[in-house]
Every structure is written in structure tokens, then in C-alpha cells.
C-alpha positions in Angstrom: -186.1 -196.2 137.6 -187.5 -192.8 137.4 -190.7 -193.7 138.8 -188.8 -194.9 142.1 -187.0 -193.0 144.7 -183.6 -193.3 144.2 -180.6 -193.1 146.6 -177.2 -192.2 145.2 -173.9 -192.9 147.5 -170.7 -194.5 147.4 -171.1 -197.2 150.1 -174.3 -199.0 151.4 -174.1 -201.0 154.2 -176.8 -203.5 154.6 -177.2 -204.1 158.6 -176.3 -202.3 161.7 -175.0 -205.0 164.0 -171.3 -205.5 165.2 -170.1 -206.0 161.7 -172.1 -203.3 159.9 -171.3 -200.7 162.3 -167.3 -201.4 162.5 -167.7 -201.2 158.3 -169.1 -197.7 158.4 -166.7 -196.6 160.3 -163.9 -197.9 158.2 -166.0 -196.8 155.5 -166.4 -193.5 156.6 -162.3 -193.5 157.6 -161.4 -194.2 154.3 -163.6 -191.1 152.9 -166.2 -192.6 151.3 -170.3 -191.5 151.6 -171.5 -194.3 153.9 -175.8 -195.2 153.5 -177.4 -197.8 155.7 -180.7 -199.4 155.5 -181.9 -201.5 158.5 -185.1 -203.6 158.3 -185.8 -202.5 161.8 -183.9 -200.0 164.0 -180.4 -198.6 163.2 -178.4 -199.9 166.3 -181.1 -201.4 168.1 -181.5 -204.5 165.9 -179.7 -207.8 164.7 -178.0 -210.6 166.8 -175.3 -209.1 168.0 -177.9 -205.8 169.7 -179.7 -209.6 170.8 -178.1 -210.8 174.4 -178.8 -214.5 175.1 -176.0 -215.5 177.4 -174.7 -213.7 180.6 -171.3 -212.7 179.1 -170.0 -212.1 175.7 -167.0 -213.9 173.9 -164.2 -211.9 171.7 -161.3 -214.4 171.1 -157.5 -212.5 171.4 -154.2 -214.6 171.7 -152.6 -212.2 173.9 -151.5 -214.3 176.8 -154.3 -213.0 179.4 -155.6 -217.2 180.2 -152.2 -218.1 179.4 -148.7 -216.8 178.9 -148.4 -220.1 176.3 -150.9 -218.5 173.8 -149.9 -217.4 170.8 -151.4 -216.6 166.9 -149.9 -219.8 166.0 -151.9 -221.4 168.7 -154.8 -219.6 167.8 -154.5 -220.5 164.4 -154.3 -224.2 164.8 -157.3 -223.9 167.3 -159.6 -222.8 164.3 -157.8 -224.9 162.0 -158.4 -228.0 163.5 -162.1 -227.3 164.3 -162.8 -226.4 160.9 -161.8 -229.9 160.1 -160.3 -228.3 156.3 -163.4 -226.3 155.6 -161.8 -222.5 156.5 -159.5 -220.8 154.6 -156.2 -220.1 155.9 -155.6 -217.0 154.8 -158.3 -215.7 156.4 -157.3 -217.5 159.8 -153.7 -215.4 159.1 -155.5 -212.4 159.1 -157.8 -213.5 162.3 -155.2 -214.6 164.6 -153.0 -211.3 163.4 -155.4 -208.8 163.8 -157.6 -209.8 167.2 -155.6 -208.2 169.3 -155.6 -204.8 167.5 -159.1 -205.1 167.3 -159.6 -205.3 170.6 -157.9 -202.2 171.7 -160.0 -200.0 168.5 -163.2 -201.4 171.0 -161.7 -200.3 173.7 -160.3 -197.1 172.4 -164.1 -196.6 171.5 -165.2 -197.3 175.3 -166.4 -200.7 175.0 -165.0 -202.4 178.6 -163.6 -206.0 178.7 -164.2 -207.0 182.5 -160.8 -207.3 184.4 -159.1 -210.3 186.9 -156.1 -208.7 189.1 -153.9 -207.2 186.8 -155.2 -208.2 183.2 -158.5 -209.3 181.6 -160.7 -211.8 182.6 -160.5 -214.9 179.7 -162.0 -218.2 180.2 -161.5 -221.2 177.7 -164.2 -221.2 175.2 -165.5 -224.0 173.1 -162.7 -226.1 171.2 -159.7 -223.8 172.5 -156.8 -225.2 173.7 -156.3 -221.8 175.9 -158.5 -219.7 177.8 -158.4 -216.8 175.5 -161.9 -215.7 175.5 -162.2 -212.2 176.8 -165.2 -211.5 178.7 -168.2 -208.5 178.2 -170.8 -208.2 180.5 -174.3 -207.8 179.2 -172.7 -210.2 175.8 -172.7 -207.8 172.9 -174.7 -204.8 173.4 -171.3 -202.9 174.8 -170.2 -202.9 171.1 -173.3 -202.2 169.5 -173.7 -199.2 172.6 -170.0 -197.7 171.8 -169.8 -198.0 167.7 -173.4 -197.2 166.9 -173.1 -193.7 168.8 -169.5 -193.3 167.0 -171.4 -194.3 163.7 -174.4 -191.2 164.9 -171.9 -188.9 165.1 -170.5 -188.5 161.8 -173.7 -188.2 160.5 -173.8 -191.7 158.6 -177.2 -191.5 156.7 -179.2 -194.2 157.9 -182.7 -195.3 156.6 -184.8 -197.3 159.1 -187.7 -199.7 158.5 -186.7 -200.3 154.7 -186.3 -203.9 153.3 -183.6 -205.0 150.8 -185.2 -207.0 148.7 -182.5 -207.9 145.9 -178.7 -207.0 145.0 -178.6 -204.5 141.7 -176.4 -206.8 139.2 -175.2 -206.1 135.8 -172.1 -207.8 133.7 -170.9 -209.3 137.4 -171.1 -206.4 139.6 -173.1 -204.9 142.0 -173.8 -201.5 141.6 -176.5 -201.1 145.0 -179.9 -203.0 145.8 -183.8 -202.9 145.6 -185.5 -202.4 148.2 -189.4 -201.4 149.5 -189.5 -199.0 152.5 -192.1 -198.8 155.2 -195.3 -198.1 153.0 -194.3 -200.6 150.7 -192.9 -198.1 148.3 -189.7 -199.1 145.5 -186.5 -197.9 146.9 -183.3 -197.5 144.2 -180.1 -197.4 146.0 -177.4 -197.3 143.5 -174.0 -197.9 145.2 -170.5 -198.3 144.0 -169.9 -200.7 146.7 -171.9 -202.6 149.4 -171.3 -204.5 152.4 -174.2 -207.2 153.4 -174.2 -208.0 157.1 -177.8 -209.2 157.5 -176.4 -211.6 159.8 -177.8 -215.6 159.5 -180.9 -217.1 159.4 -181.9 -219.5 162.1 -185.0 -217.8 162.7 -186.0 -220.9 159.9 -186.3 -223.1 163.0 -188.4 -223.1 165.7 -186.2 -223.5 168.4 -183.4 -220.7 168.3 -181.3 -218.2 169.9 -181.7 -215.6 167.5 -184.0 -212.4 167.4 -186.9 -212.3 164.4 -185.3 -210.3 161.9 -182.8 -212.9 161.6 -183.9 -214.7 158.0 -181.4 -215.4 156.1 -181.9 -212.4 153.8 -178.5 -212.2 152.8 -177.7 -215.8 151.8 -180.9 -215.7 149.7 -180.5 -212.3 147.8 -176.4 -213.4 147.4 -177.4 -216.6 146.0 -180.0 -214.7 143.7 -177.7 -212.6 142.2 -174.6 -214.9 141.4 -172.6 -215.0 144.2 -170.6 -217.9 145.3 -171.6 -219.2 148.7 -169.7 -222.6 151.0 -170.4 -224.3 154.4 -173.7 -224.1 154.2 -174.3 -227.5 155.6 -172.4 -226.5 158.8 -174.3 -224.6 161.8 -174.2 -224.3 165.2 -176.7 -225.7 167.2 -176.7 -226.6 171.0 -178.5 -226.5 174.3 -179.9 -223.1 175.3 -182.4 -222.6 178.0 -186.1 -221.7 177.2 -188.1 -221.7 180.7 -188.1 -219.6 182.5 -185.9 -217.0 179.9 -184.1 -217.9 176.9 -180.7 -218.3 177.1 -177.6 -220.1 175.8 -176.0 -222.2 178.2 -172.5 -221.8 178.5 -170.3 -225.2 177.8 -168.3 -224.4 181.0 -171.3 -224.9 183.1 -171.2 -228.8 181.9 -168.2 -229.2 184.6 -170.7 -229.7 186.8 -172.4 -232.4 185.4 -175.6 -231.5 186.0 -178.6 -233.8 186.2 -181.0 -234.1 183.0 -184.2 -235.4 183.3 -187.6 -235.8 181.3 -191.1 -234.5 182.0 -191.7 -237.4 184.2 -188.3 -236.6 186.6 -186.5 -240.1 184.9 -182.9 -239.8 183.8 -182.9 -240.4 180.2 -179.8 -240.0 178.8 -178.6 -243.6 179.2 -181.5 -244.9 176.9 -180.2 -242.9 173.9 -176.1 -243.8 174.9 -174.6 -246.7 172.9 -173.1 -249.8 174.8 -170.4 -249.4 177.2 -170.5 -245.1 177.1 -171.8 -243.2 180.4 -173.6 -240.5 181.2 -170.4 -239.1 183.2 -167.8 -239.4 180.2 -170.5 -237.8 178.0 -170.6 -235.0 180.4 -167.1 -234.5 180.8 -166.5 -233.9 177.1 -169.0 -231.3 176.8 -167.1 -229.0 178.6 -165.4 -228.6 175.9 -167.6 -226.4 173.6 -171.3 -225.3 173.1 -172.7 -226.1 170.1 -173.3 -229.7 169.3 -170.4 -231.5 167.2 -170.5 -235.1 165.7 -166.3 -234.9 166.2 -166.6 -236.4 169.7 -168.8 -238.1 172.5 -170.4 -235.0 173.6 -172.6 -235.2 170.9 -174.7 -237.6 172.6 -176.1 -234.8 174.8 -177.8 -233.2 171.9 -178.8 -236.3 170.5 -180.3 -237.4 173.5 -182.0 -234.5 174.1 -183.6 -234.3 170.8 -184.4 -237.8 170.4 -186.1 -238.3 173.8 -188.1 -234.9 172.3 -188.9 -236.1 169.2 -189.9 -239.3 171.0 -192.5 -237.4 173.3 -190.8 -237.3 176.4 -190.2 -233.5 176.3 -192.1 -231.0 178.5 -195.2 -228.9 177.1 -192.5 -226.2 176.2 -190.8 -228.6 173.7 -187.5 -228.9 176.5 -186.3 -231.5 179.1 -185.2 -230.6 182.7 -181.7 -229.6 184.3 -180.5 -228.6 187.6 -177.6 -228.4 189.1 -178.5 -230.1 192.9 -176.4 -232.3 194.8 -173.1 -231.0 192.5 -169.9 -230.8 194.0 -169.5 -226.7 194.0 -166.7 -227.2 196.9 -164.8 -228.9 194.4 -165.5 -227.4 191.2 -165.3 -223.4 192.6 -161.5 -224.6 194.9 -160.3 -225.0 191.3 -159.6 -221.4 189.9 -157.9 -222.9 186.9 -161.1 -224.1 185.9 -163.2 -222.1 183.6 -166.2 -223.2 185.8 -164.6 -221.6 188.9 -163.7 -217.9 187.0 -167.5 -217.6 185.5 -169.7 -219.0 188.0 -169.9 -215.9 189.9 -171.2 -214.1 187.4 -173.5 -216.3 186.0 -174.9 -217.2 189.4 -175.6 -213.6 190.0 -176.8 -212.9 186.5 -179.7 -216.0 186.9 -180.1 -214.8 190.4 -181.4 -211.3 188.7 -183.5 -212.9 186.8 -185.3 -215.0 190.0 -183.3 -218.1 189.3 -181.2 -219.5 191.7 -178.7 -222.1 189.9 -177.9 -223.9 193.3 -181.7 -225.3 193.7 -183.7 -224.3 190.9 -184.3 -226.5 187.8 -184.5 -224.8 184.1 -185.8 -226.1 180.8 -183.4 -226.5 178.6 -183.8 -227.7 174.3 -181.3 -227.9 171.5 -181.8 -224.1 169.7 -180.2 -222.7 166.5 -177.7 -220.4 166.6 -175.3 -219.4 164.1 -174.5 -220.5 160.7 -170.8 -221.5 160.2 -171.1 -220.8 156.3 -172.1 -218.1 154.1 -170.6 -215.8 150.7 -167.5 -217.0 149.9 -165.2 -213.8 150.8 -161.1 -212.9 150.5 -158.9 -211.0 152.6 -160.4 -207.9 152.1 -164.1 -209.1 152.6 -165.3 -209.2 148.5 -167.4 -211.9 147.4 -167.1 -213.4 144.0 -169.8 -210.9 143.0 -167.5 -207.7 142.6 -168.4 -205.0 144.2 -170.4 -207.4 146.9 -168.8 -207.2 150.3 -170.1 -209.6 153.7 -168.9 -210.1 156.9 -170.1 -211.2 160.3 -171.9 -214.3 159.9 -173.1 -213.5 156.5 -169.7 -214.7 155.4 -167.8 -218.1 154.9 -164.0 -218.5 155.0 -163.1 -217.8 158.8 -164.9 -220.6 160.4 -165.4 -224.2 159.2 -167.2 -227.7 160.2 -166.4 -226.4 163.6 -165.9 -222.6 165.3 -164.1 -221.2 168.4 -166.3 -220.1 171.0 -165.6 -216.4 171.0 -164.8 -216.1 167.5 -167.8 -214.5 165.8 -167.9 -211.2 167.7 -163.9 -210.8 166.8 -164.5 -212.0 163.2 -167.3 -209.2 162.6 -164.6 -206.4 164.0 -161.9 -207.7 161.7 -163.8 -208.4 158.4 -166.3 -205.8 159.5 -162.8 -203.1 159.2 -161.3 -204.8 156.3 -164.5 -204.8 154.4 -165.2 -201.3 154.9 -162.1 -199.8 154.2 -162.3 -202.1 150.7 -165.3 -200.6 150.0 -163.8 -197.4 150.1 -160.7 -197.8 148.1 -163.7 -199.1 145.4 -166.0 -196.7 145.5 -163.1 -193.9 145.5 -161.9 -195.4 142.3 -165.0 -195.7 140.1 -167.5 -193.1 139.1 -171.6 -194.5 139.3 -173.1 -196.1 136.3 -176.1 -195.2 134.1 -177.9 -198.4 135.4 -180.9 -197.9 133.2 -183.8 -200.7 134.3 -181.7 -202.9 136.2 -184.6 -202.8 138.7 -187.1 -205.2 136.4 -185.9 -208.2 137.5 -187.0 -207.4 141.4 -190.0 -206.5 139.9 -190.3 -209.1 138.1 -189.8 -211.1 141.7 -192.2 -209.2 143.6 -195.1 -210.1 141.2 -194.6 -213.6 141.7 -196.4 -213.2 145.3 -199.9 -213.3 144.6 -200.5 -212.0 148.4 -203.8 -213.2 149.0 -205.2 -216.8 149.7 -206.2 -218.5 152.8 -202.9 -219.4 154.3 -201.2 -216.4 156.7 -197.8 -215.5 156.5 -197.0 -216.9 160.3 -198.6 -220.3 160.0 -196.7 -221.1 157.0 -193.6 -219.7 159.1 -194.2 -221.8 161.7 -194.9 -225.3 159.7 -191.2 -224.1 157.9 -189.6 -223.9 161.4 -191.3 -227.4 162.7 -190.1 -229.1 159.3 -186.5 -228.0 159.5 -186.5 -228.5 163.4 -187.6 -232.3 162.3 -184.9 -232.8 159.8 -182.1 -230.3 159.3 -181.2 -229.0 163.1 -179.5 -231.9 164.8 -180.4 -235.3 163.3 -180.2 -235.3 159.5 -180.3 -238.4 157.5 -181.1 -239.0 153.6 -184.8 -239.7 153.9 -185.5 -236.7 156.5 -183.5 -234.3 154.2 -185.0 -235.5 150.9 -188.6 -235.2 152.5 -187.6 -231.5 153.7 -186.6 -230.3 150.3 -190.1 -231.7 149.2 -191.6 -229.9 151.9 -190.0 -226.6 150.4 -191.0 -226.7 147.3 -194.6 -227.1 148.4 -194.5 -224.5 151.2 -193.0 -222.2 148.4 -195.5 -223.1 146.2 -197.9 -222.0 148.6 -196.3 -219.1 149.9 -196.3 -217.5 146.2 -199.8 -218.5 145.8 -202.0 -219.1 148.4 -200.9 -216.7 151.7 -202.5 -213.5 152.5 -200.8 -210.4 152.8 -202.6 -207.2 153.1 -199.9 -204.6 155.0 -196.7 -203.7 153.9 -195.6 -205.7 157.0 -197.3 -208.9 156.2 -195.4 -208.6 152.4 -192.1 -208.0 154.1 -193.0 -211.6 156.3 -193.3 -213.4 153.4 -190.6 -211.9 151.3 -188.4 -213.2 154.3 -190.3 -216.5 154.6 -189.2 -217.2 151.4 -185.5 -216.2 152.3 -185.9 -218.5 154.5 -186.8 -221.7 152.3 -184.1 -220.5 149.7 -181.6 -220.8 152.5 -183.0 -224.0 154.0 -182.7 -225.5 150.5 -178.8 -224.6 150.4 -178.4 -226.1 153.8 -180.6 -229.2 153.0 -178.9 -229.8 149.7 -176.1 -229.2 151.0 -176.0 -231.2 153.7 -177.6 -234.2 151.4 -174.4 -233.9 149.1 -172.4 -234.3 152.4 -172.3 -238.1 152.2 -170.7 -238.0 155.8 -170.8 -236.7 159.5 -167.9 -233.9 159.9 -168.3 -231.3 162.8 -172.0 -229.6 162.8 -172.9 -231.4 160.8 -174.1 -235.0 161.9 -175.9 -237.7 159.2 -177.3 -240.7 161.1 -176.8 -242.5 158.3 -173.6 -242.3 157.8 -171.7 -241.1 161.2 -168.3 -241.6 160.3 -166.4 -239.1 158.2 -165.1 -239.0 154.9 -161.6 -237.9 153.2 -163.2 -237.9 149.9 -164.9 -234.8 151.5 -162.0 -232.8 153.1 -163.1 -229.8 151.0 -165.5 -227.5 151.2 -169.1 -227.8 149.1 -169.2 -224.1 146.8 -172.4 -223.1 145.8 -172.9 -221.1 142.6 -176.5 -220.8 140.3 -174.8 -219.8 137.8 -172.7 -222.8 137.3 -173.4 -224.3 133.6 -174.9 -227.5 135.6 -177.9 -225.5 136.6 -179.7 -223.9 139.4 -177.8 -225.1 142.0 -174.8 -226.4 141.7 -172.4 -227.7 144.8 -168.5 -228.7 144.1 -165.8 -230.0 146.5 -163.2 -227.2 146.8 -160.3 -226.1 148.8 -161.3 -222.3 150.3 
């Protein structure tokens, strides 16, 4: 290790989105030294710094939609979208501490928008009350107010430097490996760390995440011992990508607007089965965003991605949607709709962007977008691997086979606090370790990429994101997923071997390439073992659900059973 630069501090934080930043500053509350390394720019990076929708989400049972709100609402809300697959002590804490969460935001200057006398809260995707607070611009108002918090106490931050591996030894983790900008070994030993590298849907090619998004976490957890669940559960919807990309919010399906294929034909009813309609289909997506097998709605995403996959999709991989000859006298008289409350400010916000919702049509696809699984975390944020903290959508626990609308934003705040103020009650209690050459294994890993050949780093990407578009991101079925995990093991084998890389930047592309196929093979055997259709996650096989699998699916390598191991257990 001498040979290396070395970084010595109490807590690292791996990230700097909504999570990280609200874990330094609980970090830093509770004392400790606070370090954090971003892969690309400290507070200008990550999916929640990302906006793809109009309006953010952050999920508080305070009564604003509806004086009939409560925790106890709340709680039952996630519970019975996670169809058994969250854990309910961490719901306890979700539904108890939202509220208190929300005024630390606002104590920090982040501004929830306003309706008479109280905030503005719409009914998000499977609430039973409009609870969703509403931020303009989606996240960046939290990134904007905690990252200049986080500046001011002089947090050290290191910029451009990629975490390659978690430093483990008899269980723990005592800091991580990573290379910095020119490709150098970085040492970080920690007493504690927090990973909040956020998910990885940038493994498909069709997504509503930004590019650093790669499933680095997942991959370096799983590396190093930790215990991950869910991973066969993400959410995945319709987003528009022409002219912009953009989510599109499940309130705007009120309207029931009219979908069509690169030739102007309807062709929803060709994918609907007997005696089901367009209209009813419609009517149920209002409901929620992302796609669900759980109800009728899922036939929008289904249709949509079959009538793609059957060549009826526009040279931009979408179909087409507008909103002409809709009944806005009747939908905007209706202020007790959601429809009625948002569709002045997303009107004006398309209209901005030279869209005009009332007469122009959009492109619209079924995108990734977050990943309801992840490490498998307690109350106070710690993975099985102790001294490992996540939270944000690195983590598992909160959110099951399905998740609230407005729920991840709020989930990073809570966790993000409770992890950070852990961290420091750890690292205050322990002194650092004479680690000796715990750093050979990465090493070790690094050496395994030949980095040269006559395949490049983004073409092999891109094949990646096409095969798990094909076969993991809405229709999954035995013979799709088995020829996916085929298709891993051969793009790995080629990625190791065979693809060039002659810049510290092209290494860091295929180091996360190949985070990348180590998730997609969780969430492909996962989702393979998952002998059933529950929530997100839809087999065509076999659409029905299953009792025998009203657990969750745990992941841990370092089962006895081998290198990846997946059990049925209660969170």
C-alpha cells in the first residue's frame, strides 16, 4: 500500500446525490471526518442532479391532499405495493420520519411549491392519497441547497476518481480502491462508508437515467460479500424521447390520450386480450408510472413494446402520443383530480421547451428507471457487510415488487440521515486498522482486463443495452432470460479480453461495463428463479403470481452453494 496514495478519514461517502449529500451532513453532525469521491462532479452528478420530469415527488403523510392521511395509511400504501417484498421496519421508520424530513429540506431552503394555504400534493403512483409534495425543476432544489451546506463545512471531496472495489477483511469494510483521473491507485482507508452510487439502468438502452448511472455499487457490494434482495424488481415505464427525454407523469393518462404507430394506426387493440379495451386500459394507468403486471395497465407497456419489438416503432425506437380531441373542459372542471392540479405546470413546462401538449404529438418508449432492489440494509442503513452503509436506490428494504411514486427522493433523505449519523457513532468508536495488502485482490481484478483488442468499450456497451432491452426490461420469459445470461458471459468474456482501452477514461468505461453485466446477471438470475409475475416484474410465461414466492430472493456469494446463491426470505 505504500506505493499508492493513501487517504486516511473516518467516513467515505461514495456519491454526491440526494442521499450522499444528506449522509455527510449527518456525518459531519455527528463529528466524524467526512471524504467523498465522485466519478464525475461533486454535486453536479448522479440521478437525483438528473431532471427528467417537470416536477419532483417527496412523499409526506401530513394531510396537505387529504386531511384522511395518516402514517398508518402511508404505511399500508407501500406495504401493499411491495406485494411482501419490503421490510416493515423500515416502512415504520419511512412513514415516521417523512414529515421531519421535509422541514430539515426546507429549513435548508429547498422550496415545496404552495396551493392556498398549504402545499401543493397530487396523488402519485399506487397511493391511496394525494401526498406527493411537489418541486419544481424535480430534484435539483435538493442537490442546489444540501450540496452548498455540504461546501461549507469544508467536506473534503475528491472529484473524477473511480471506486473500483470495497476494502474487506474478516467481514468488514475498512474503505475502498479506487484509480483517480490519470489512472493512478487510490487507498482510502475508512472506518465506515456509505455507498450511494445510485442504480444502474444505464445497462439498457432505453432509460431515464444520466451515464454514470452503472450499477457500480450493486457490483462492488456483491464482490465483497454483501447480501443484496429485489433485484428482479425495477421500474420501468413510458418516458418520452422525441423531441426531449422525459418521464411521463401517470396523471397525464386521465386524459386518455391517443397512441399510435409509425404509420398513424391505433395499435393498442392488436396486443389487448379478448373482451379488454383500450379505454379500461387507460383508465387504470392513472394510477402509477412505471409498468406493473398487478393490474390491466400493464397492457400499455406491453403493447408498446411489443408493437416495437414487432417493427412498428418509429426510427427513434418509440410510437406516437398526443393529446387532440381530449376532453380538457372536463378533465381541468375537476380540481380533485390530480390531472386538473398539475396540468398547468406541465403545459407550461412542455410549452418552454417548444411543445404545445394541446396539438403537438411526442414520441414516447418504455425507458428504465429505478431499480426497486439493492444491499440488504437495517434501520440504521448497515448492510450485512459491517461497516458497509447504502442508501438511496443503492439499497433494498423500503420498496418492494412495487414503489410509491414519490418515495425515492424521501427514502434517500431518511436513510441518507440515518446512515450517516451510524457511520459516525462507528467510526467514533473504533480506531483504523493496519490493513497491510488488503489492496491485492483489486489488483488482482484490474489485471484481468487485457485492454486492448478490436472491440471498443461503447459498442460492446451498446450490444449489452440492446440484449437486456430484448429480454430483461419489460417482457421476460425463461428462454429470453436464459439466452441473456449466455449473452453475458460472452460479452464479459470479451470485454476482459478483446476491447480496447487506451485512456484512463476508456478503462473507467469498461470497469463500469462490466458493473453493468455483474448486475444484469443478478437481475437476470434473479428474475429466472422468480417462477412468477409479481409487481415489476412480469414473466410471459407464467403471468399469474405465486404464494410459494411471497418472500423476497437474498443474494449472497458467499453462500456455501457457490457463486451466486438466491433464497426465499422474509426482509
Amino acid at each position: 500500500m505504500t506505493n499508492f496514495e493513501t487517504i486516511t478519514t473516518d467516513v467515505l461517502v461514495i456519491g454526491s446525490g440526494g442521499a450522499a449529500l444528506r449522509a455527510i451532513l449527518a456525518a459531519s453532525d455527528g463529528g466524524a471526518e467526512v471524504t467523498v469521491v465522485v466519478k464525475n462532479e461533486f454535486r453536479k452528478s448522479g440521478a437525483t442532479f438528473y431532471s427528467v420530469a417537470e416536477v419532483g415527488a417527496y412523499n409526506v403523510p401530513d394531510g396537505a391532499g387529504d386531511p384522511n392521511d395518516s402514517p398508518e395509511v402511508f404505511a399500508n400504501d407501500i406495504l401493499t405495493a411491495a406485494q411482501g417484498m419490503a421490510d416493515p421496519r423500515l416502512v415504520d421508520i419511512l412513514v415516521t420520519e417523512a414529515e421531519s424530513s421535509l422541514q430539515y429540506l426546507e429549513g435548508k431552503g429547498v422550496h415545496f411549491e404552495r396551493e392556498n394555504d398549504g402545499y401543493l400534493a397530487f396523488r402519485a403512483c399506487f397511493s391511496s392519497k394525494p401526498r406527493s409534495h411537489v418541486l419544481k425543476d424535480h430534484f435539483k432544489p435538493i442537490i442546489k441547497a444540501l450540496g452548498q451546506e455540504a461546501s461549507s463545512r469544508g467536506v473534503k471531496v475528491r472529484d473524477r476518481i473511480m471506486v473500483v472495489g470495497l476494502l474487506v477483511r474478516d467481514g468488514e469494510c475498512h474503505g475502498a480502491f479506487a484509480l483517480d483521473a490519470d489512472g493512478s491507485p487510490v487507498v482510502i482507508r475508512a472506518k465506515s462508508v456509505i455507498m450511494t452510487t445510485g442504480g444502474a439502468s444505464q445497462l439498457f438502452a432505453k432509460n431515464l437515467y444520466p451515464s454514470d448511472i452503472t450499477g457500480d455499487g450493486y457490483a462492488m457490494a456483491y464482490r465483497a460479500g454483501a447480501q443484496l434482495a429485489n433485484m428482479e424488481f425495477m421500474q420501468a415505464g413510458v418516458s418520452i424521447i422525441d423531441p426531449f427525454i422525459n418521464l411521463f407523469g401517470n396523471y397525464l393518462w386521465d386524459a386518455h390520450p391517443n397512441l399510435t404507430d409509425r404509420s398513424g394506426k391505433p395499435f393498442m387493440p392488436d396486443y389487448l386480450p379478448e373482451g379488454l379495451t383500450a379505454a379500461e386500459v387507460l383508465q387504470e394507468k392513472e394510477r402509477h408510472f412505471p409498468f406493473s403486471s398487478s393490474d390491466i395497465s400493464r397492457y400499455i407497456e406491453i403493447s408498446i413494446q411489443s408493437a416495437i419489438n414487432d417493427g412498428r416503432g418509429t426510427d427513434k425506437g418509440g410510437v406516437f402520443l398526443d393529446f387532440r380531441g381530449c376532453d380538457f373542459d372536463r378533465l381541468l372542471s375537476d380540481t380533485s383530480r390530480s390531472f386538473a392540479r398539475m396540468w398547468p405546470l406541465t403545459h407550461e413546462w412542455y410549452n418552454e421547451k417548444g411543445i404545445d401538449l394541446y396539438t403537438d404529438p411526442v414520441q414516447i418508449t418504455c425507458s428504465a428507471h429505478a431499480i426497486n432492489g439493492g444491499l440488504r440494509i437495517d434501520e440504521n442503513a448497515e448492510t450485512s457487510l459491517k461497516g458497509l452503509f447504502a442508501s438511496g436506490e443503492t439499497a433494498a428494504g423500503p420498496h418492494g415488487a412495487d414503489r410509491l411514486g414519490g418515495n425515492m427522493a424521501m427514502t434517500c433523505q431518511v436513510f441518507g440521515a440515518r446512515g450517516g449519523a451510524a457511520a459516525a457513532r462507528r467510526a467514533a468508536s473504533r480506531p483504523h486498522q493496519d490493513l497491510g495488502n488488503i489492496a491485492d485482490p483489486h489488483l488482482v481484478f484490474l489485471a484481468g482486463f487485457a485492454r486492448q483488442g478490436s472491440d471498443t468499450g461503447p459498442r460492446l456497451r451498446a450490444e449489452l443495452q440492446e440484449a437486456a432491452n430484448r429480454q430483461l426490461l419489460i417482457l421476460r420469459n425463461e428462454a429470453g432470460l436464459t439466452q441473456l445470461l449466455a449473452e453475458l458471459d460472452e460479452l464479459q468474456q470479451r470485454l476482459k479480453t478483446n476491447t480496447r482501452a487506451d485512456t484512463p477514461e476508456a478503462f473507467v468505461h469498461l470497469i463500469e461495463t462490466d458493473n453493468l453485466i455483474e448486475t444484469a446477471r443478478m437481475m437476470a438470475r434473479a428474475a429466472l428463479a422468480r417462477q412468477e409475475s409479481r409487481g415489476s416484474h412480469y414473466r410471459e410465461d407464467i403471468p399469474a403470481s405465486s404464494p410459494e414466492f411471497d418472500r423476497s430472493q437474498i443474494i449472497d456469494r458467499t453462500h456455501p452453494d457457490g457463486g451466486f446463491f438466491a433464497k426465499l426470505e422474509s426482509l
